[in-house]
VODRENGU-964377 format. One record per residue (C-alpha): residue number from 1; x, y, z. Coordinates in nm, 3 decimals. Example, Ala and Ser with C-alpha at 12.3 -4.5 7.8 and 13.67 -1.06 7.14 Angstrom:
+-----+---------+---------+---------+
: num :      c1 :      c2 :      c3 :
+-----+---------+---------+---------+
:   1 :   1.230 :  -0.450 :   0.780 :
:   2 :   1.367 :  -0.106 :   0.714 :
+-----+---------+---------+---------+
END
This chain:
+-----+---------+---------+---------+
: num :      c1 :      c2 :      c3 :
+-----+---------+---------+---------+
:   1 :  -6.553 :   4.677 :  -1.942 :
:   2 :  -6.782 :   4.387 :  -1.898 :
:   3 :  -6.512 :   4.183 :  -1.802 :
:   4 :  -6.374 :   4.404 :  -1.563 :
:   5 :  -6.674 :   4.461 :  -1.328 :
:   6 :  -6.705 :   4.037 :  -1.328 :
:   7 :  -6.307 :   3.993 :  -1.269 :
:   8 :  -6.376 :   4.279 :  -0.988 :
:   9 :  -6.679 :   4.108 :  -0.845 :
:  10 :  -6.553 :   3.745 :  -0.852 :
:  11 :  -6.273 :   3.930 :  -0.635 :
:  12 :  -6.465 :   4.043 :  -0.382 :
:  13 :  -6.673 :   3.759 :  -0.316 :
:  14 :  -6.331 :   3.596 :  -0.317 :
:  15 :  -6.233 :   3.828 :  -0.026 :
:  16 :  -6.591 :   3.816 :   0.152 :
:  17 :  -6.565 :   3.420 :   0.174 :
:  18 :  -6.212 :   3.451 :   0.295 :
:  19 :  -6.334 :   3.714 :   0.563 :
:  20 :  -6.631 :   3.477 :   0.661 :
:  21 :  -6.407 :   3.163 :   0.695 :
:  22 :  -6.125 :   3.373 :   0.915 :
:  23 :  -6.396 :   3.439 :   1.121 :
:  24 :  -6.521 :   3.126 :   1.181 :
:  25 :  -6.200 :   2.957 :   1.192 :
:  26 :  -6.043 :   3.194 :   1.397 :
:  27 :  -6.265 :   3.023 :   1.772 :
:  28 :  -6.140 :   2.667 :   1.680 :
:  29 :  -5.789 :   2.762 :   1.598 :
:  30 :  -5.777 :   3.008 :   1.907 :
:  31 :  -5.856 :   2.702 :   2.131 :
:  32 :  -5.626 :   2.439 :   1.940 :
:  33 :  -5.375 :   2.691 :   1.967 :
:  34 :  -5.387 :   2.724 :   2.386 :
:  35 :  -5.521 :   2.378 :   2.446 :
:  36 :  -5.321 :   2.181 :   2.174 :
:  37 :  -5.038 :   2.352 :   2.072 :
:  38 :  -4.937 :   2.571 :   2.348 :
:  39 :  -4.920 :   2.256 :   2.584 :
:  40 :  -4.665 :   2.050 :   2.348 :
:  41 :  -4.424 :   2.347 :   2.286 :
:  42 :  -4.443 :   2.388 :   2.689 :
:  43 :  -4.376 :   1.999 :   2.752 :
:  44 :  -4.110 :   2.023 :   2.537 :
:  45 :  -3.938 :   2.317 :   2.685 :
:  46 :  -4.007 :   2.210 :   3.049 :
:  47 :  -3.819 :   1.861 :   2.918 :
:  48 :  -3.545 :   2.059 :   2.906 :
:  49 :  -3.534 :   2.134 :   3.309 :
:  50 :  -3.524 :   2.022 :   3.652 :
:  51 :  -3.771 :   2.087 :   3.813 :
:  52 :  -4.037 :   1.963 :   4.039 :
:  53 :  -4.361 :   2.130 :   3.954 :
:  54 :  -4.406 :   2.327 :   4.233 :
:  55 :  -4.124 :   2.589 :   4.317 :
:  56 :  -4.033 :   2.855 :   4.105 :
:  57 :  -3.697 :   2.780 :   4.033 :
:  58 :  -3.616 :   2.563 :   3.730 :
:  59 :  -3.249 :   2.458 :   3.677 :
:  60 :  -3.201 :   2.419 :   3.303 :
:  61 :  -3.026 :   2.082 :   3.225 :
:  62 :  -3.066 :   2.059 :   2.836 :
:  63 :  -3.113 :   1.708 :   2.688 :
:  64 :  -2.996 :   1.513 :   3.030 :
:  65 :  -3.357 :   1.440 :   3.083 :
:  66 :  -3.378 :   1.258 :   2.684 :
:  67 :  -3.055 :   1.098 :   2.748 :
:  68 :  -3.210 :   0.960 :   3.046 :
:  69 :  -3.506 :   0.878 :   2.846 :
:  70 :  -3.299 :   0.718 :   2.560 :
:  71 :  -3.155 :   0.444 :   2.822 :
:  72 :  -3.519 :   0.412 :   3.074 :
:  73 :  -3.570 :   0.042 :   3.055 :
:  74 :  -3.906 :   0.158 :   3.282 :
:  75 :  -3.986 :   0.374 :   2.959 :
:  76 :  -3.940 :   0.059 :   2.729 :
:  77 :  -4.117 :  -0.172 :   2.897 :
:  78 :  -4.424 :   0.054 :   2.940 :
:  79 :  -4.386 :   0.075 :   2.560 :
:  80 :  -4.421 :  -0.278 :   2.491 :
:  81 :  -4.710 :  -0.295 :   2.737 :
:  82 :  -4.887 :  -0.055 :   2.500 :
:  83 :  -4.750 :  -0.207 :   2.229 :
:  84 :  -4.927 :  -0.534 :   2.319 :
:  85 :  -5.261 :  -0.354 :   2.383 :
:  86 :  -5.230 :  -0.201 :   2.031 :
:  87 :  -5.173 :  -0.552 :   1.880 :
:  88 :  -5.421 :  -0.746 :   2.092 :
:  89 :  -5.635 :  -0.427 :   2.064 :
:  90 :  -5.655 :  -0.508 :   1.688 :
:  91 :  -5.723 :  -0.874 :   1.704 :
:  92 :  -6.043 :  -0.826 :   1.930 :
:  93 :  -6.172 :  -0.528 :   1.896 :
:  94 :  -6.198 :  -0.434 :   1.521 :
:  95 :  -6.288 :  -0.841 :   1.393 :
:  96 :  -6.519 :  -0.885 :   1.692 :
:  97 :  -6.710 :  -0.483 :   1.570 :
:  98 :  -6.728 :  -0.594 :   1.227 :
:  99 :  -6.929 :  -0.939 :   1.326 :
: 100 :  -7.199 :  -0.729 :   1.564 :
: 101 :  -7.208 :  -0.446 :   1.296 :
: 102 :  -7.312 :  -0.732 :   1.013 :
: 103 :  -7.517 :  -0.880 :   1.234 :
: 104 :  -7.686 :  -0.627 :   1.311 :
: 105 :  -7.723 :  -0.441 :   0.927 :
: 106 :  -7.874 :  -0.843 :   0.823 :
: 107 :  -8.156 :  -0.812 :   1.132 :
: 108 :  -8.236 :  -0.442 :   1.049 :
: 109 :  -8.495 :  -0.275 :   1.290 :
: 110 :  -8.544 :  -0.634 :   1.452 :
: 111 :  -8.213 :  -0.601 :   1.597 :
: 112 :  -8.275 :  -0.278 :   1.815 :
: 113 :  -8.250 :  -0.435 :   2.121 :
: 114 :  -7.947 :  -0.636 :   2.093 :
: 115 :  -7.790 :  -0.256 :   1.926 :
: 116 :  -7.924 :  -0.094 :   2.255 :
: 117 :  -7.750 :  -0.323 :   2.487 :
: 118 :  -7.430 :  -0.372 :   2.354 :
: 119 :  -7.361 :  -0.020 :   2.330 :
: 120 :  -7.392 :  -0.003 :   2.655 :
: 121 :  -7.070 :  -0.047 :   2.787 :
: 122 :  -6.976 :   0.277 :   2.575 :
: 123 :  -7.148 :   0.479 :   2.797 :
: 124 :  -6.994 :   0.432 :   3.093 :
: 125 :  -6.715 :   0.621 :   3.189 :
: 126 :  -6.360 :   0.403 :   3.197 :
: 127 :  -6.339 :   0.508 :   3.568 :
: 128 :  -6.652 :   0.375 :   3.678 :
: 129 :  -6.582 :   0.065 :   3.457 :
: 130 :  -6.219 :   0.052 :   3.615 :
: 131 :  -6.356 :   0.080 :   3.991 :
: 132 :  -6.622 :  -0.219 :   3.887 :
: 133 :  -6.402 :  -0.469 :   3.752 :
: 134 :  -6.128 :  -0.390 :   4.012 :
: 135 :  -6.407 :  -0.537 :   4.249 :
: 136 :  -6.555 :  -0.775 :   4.033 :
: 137 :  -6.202 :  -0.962 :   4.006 :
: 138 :  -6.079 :  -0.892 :   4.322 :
: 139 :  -5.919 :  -1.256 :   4.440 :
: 140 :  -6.112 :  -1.262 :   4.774 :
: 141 :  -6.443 :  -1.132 :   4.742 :
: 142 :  -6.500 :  -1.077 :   4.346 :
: 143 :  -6.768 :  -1.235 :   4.110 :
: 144 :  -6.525 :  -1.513 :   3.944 :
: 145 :  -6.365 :  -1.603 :   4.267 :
: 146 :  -6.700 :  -1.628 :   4.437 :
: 147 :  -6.841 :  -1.832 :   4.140 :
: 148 :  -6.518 :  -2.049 :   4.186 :
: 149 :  -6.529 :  -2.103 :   4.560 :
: 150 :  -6.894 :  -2.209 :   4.517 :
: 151 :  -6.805 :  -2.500 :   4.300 :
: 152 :  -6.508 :  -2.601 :   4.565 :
: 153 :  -6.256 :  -2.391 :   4.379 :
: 154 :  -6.003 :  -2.139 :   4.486 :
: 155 :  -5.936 :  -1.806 :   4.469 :
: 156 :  -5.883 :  -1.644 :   4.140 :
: 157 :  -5.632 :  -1.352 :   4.143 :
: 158 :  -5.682 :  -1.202 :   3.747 :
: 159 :  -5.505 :  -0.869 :   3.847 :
: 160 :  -5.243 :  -0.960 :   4.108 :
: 161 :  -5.084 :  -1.214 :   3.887 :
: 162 :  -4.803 :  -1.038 :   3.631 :
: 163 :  -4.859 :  -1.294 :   3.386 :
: 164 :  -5.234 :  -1.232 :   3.346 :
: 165 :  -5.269 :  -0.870 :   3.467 :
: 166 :  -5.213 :  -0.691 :   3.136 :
: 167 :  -5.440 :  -0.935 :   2.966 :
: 168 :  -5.714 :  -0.896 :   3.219 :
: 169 :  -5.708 :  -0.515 :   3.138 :
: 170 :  -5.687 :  -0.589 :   2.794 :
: 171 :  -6.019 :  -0.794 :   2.747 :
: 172 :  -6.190 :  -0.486 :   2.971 :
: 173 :  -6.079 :  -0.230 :   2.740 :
: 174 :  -6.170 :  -0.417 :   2.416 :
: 175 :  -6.521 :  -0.483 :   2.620 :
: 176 :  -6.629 :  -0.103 :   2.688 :
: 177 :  -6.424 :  -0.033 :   2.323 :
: 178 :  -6.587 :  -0.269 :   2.109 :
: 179 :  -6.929 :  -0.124 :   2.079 :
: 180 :  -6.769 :   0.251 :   1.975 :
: 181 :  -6.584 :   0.018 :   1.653 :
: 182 :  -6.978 :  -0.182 :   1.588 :
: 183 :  -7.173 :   0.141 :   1.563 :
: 184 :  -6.886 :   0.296 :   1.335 :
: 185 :  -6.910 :   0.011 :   1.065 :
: 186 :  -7.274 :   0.020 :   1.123 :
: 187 :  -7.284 :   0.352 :   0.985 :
: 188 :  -7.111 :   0.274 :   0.677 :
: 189 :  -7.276 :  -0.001 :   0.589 :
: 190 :  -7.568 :   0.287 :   0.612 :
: 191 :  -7.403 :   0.408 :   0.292 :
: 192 :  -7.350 :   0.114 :   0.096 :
: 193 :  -7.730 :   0.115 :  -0.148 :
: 194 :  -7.965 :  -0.159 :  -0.116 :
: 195 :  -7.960 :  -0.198 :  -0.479 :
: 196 :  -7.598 :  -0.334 :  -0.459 :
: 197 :  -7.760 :  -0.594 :  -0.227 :
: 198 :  -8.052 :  -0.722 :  -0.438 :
: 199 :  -7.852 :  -0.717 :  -0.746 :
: 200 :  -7.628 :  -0.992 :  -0.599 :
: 201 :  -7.886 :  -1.156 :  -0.497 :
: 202 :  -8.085 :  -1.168 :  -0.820 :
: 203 :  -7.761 :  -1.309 :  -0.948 :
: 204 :  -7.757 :  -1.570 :  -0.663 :
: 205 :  -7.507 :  -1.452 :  -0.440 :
: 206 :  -7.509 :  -1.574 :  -0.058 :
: 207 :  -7.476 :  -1.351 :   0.194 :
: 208 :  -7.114 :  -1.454 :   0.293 :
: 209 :  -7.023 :  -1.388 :  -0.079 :
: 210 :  -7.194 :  -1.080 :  -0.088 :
: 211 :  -6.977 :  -0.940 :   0.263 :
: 212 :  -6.658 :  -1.069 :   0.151 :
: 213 :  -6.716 :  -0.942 :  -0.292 :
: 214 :  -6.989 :  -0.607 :  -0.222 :
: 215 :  -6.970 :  -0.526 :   0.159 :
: 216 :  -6.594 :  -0.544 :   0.264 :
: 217 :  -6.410 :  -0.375 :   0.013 :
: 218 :  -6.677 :  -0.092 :   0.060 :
: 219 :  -6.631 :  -0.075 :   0.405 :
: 220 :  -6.199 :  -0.084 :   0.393 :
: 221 :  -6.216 :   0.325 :   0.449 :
: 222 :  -6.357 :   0.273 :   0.744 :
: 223 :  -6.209 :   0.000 :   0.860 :
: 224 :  -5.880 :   0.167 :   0.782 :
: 225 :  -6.027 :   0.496 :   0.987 :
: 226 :  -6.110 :   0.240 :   1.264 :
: 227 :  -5.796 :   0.083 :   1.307 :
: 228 :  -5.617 :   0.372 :   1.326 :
: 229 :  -5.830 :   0.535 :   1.608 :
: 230 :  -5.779 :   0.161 :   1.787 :
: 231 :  -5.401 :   0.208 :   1.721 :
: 232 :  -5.403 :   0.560 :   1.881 :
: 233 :  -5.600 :   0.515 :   2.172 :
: 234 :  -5.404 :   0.190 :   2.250 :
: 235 :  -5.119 :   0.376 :   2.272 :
: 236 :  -5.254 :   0.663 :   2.536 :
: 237 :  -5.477 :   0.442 :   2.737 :
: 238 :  -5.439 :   0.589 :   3.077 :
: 239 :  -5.736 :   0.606 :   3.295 :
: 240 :  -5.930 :   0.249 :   3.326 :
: 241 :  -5.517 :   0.070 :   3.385 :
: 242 :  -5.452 :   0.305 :   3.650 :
: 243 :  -5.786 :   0.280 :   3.798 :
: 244 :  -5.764 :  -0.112 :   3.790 :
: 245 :  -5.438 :  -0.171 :   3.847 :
: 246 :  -5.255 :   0.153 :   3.960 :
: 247 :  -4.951 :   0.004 :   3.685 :
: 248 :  -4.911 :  -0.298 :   3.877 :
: 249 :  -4.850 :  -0.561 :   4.000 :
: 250 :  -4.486 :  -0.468 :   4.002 :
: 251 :  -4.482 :  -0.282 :   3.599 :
: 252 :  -4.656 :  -0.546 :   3.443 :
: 253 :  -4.951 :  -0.310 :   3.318 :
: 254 :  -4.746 :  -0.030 :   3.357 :
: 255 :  -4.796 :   0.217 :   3.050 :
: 256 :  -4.629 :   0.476 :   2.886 :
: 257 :  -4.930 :   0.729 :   3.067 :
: 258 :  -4.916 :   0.585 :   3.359 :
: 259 :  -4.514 :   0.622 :   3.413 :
: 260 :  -4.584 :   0.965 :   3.302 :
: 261 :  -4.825 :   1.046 :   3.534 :
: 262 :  -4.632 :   0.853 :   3.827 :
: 263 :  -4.365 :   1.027 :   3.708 :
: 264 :  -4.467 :   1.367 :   3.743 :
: 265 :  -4.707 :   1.397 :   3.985 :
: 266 :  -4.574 :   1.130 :   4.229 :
: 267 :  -4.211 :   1.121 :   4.249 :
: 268 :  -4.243 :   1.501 :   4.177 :
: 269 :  -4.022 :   1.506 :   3.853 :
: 270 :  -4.184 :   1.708 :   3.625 :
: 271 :  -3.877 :   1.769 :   3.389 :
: 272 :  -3.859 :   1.397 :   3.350 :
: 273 :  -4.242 :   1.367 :   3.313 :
: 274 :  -4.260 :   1.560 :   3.027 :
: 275 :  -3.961 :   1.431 :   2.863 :
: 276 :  -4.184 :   1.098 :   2.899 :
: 277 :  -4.522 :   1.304 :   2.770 :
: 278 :  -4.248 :   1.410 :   2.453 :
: 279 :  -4.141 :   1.075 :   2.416 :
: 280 :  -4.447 :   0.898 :   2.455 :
: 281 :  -4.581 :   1.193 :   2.172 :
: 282 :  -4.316 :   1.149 :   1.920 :
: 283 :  -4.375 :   0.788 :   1.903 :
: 284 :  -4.759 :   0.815 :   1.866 :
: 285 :  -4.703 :   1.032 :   1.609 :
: 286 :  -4.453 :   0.813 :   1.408 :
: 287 :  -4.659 :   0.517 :   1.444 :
: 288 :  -4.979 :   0.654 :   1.392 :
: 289 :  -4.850 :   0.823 :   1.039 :
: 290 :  -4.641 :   0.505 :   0.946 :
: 291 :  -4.988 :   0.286 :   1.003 :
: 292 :  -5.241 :   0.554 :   0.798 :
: 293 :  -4.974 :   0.539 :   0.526 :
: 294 :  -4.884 :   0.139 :   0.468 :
: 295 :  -5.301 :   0.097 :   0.523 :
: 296 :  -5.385 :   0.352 :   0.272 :
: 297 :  -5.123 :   0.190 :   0.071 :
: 298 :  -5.307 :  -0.108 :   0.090 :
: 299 :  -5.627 :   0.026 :   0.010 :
: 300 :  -5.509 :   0.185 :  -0.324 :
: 301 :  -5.430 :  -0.189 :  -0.405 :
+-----+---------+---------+---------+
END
């Protein structure tokens, strides 16, 4: 009887937490739903027409705008722009976090300033950064071609040029990005103990042999979770490029967004522009789940 009243009241709590979770679930999966969900399914049907996001008439034309996509060579290209920020992304921006983050863990509270002011560039929003490098290196009246006609030089054209456009942008983003990546590994080495620290050095191990034996394979989690996030945002950068170079000159910073906005709400193709938004989805998505799984791989080892 005993038994009973327990296996009844371990049962009810068992419903009353259920009850309590719906609940609180049920706001944050009502907004994913409309925001997250809904929007995808609709991008995916509206791939499916032509149409020119204003009328109410939609001619359905099945998978003509995919085929299309299948064969863009403007869709490509735009890929391996954002391909090349993901790569170059990488080199800078996770190495170059990991130095100021050690850095600053070895200076402790004597660091504070130096953690204040390189965060900085964090806090500004990418359109306000876009608007004040797009002056800074314009070729006529910008900061580096000023500083080079003062010392008899010429003009220095960083963003008109094809060949140095995308790498301009590049060093921008990893500038304002960088300091998101520093106070990320930071925080974990927050959780590594101290004790781990003074044991190696009671055993007299330098501080480059205790990063590389104690500090770095602690911090590989996040490192992993950092790299991803760098991978992903590479790959949907759309606001500082277009603000800085519109997707130009000619498509030589074009991206994937960027096409997709142009796309859409230029050229007034929205059946196209989402087939681009699907595309440009489907292979975030593979990538992003094909780099978590060969890095967790790698971690196991």
């Amino acid at each position: 009887m005993i038994g009973n009243k327990f296996t009844s009241l371990q049962n009810a709590r068992r419903r009353e937490i259920r009850l309590v979770s719906a609940v609180f679930l049920f706001p944050a999966l009502f907004f994913l739903a409309v925001f997250i969900v809904y929007p995808i399914i609709d991008s995916f049907i509206t791939s499916t027409f032509q149409w020119n996001g204003m009328s109410q008439e939609r001619k359905f034309i099945g998978l003509v705008n995919w085929r299309q996509l299948v064969t863009d060579a403007s869709f490509w290209s735009a890929f391996g722009n954002n391909m090349i920020i993901m790569f170059m992304s990488l080199l800078f921006q996770v190495p170059f976090a990991m130095i100021l983050a050690t850095f600053l863990d070895s200076t402790g509270k004597k660091g504070f300033i130096f953690k204040v002011i390189w965060f900085l560039p964090y806090l500004i929003s990418s359109v306000a950064i876009g608007i004040l490098f797009k002056f800074a290196l314009d070729a006529n009246y910008g900061l580096i071609s000023s500083i080079s006609k003062l010392f008899g030089g010429g003009s220095i054209d960083l963003l008109g040029r094809p060949g140095y456009a995308l790498f301009t942008v590049i060093g921008v983003v990893c500038w304002q990005y960088i300091p998101f990546y520093m106070v990320l590994y930071l925080a974990a080495y927050g959780t590594i103990p101290v004790e781990l620290y003074e044991a190696a050095s009671i055993d007299g191990a330098t501080r480059g042999q205790y990063f590389w034996r104690v500090s770095l394979p602690l911090l590989k989690p996040t490192i992993i979770s950092g790299a991803t996030i760098s991978i992903i945002g590479s790959l949907k950068y759309f606001d500082l490029v277009f603000v800085m170079t519109g997707g130009g000159p000619g498509v030589s910073t074009e991206l994937m967004a960027t096409l997709m906005y142009k796309t859409s709400f230029v050229k007034f193709n929205m059946g196209y522009g989402a087939a681009v938004a699907c595309g440009m989805f489907l292979l975030i998505t593979v990538i992003a789940l094909f780099t978590i799984s060969v890095l967790n791989k790698r971690a196991e080892v």
